[in-house]
C-alpha positions in Angstrom: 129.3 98.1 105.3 126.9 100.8 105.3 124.1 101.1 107.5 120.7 101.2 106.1 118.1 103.8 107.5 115.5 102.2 109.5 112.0 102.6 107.1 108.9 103.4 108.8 105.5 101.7 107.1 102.7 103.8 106.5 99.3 103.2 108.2 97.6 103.1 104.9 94.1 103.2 106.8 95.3 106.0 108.9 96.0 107.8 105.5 92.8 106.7 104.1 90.7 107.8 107.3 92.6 111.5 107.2 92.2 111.7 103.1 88.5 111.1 103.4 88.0 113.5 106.1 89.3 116.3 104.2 87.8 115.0 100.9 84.2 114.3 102.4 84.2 116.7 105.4 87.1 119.8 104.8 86.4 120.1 101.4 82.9 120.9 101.1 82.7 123.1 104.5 85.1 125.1 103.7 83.6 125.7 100.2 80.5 126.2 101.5 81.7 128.4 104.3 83.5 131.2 101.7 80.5 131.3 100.1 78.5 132.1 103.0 80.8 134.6 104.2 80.5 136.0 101.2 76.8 136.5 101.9 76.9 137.4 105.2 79.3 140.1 104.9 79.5 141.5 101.0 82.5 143.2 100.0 80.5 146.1 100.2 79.9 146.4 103.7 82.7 148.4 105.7 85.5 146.5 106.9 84.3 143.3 105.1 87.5 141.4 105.7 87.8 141.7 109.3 84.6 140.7 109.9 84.9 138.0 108.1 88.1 137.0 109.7 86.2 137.0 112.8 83.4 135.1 112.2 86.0 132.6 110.4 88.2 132.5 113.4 85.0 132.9 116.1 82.6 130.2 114.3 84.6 128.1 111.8 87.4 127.1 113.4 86.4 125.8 116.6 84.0 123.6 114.8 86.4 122.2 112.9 88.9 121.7 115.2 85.7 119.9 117.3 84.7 117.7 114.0 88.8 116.8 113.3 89.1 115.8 117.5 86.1 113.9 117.4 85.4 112.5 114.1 89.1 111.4 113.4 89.8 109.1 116.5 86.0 107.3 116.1 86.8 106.3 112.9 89.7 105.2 114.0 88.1 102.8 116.6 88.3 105.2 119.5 85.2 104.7 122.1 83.2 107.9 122.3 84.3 108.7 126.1 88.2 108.5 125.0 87.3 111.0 122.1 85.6 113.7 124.7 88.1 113.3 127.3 91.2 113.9 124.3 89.1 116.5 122.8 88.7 118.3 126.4 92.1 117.9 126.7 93.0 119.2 123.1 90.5 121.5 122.4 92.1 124.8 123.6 95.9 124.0 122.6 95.0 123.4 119.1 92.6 126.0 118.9 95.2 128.7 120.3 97.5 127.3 117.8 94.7 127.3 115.1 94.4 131.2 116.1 98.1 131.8 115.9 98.6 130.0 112.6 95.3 130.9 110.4 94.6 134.1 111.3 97.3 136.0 108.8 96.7 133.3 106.4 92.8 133.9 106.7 93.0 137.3 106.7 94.9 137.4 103.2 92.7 134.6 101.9 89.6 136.7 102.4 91.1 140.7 102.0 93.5 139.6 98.4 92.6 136.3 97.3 89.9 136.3 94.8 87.0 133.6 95.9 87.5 130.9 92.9 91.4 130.5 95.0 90.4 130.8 98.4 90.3 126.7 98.8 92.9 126.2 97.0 95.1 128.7 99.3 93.1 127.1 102.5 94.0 123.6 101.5 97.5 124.8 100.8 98.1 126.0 104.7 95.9 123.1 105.8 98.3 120.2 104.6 100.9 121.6 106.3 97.8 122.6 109.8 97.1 118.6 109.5 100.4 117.9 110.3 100.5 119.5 113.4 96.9 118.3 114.2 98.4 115.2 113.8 100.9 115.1 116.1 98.7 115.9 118.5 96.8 113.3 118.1 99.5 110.7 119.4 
């Protein structure tokens, strides 16, 4: 007799929680963010790409990293003084991770990839960033 893997169940409203954060919240920021890089620094200007990388690196990603910490776990039923003491806690691991792990694909996004695809390449890295994120979570 063979022995049958143990299955794991899904948290269906954990999935539902993390799918609307990046449909409702990810999604449009991030839209909205390339496009105002795009104003703030024109192609034009010299050395366009790395100062967008930095202002992406400097501004965008620790305000996202603070909105996934702290939006995630309330609407997961988390009191507000859990969610700032794991977000203290959090905060700079993920963020130095977030550095390590974005930057190169950030800096391609905005130096090769033309704007109509630089979501689509984002949201590409960031399935793979939200797994991670998740873990640490737990």
């Amino acid at each position: 007799m063979t022995k049958q893997p143990e299955r794991k169940n899904f948290n269906l409203r954990n999935i539902a929680i993390y799918s609307a954060f990046g449909f409702a919240v990810t999604g449009p920021m991030v839209h909205h963010w390339y496009k105002l890089l795009e104003l703030l620094v024109p192609i034009t200007v010299r050395h366009a790409a790395i100062k967008r990388l930095l202002l992406d690196r400097g501004i965008f990603a620790p305000a996202m990293i603070v909105l996934y910490f702290s939006l995630i776990p309330l609407l997961m039923g988390s009191s507000v003084d859990a969610t700032a003491n794991a977000l203290r806690a959090r905060f700079w691991p993920a963020l130095k991770m977030n550095w390590k792990v974005w930057t190169i694909v950030q800096y391609i996004n905005l130096s090769y990839v033309p704007m109509q695809y630089r979501v689509l390449v984002g949201n590409c890295t960031a399935l793979l960033w939200s797994t991670y994120l998740a873990t640490k979570r737990q």
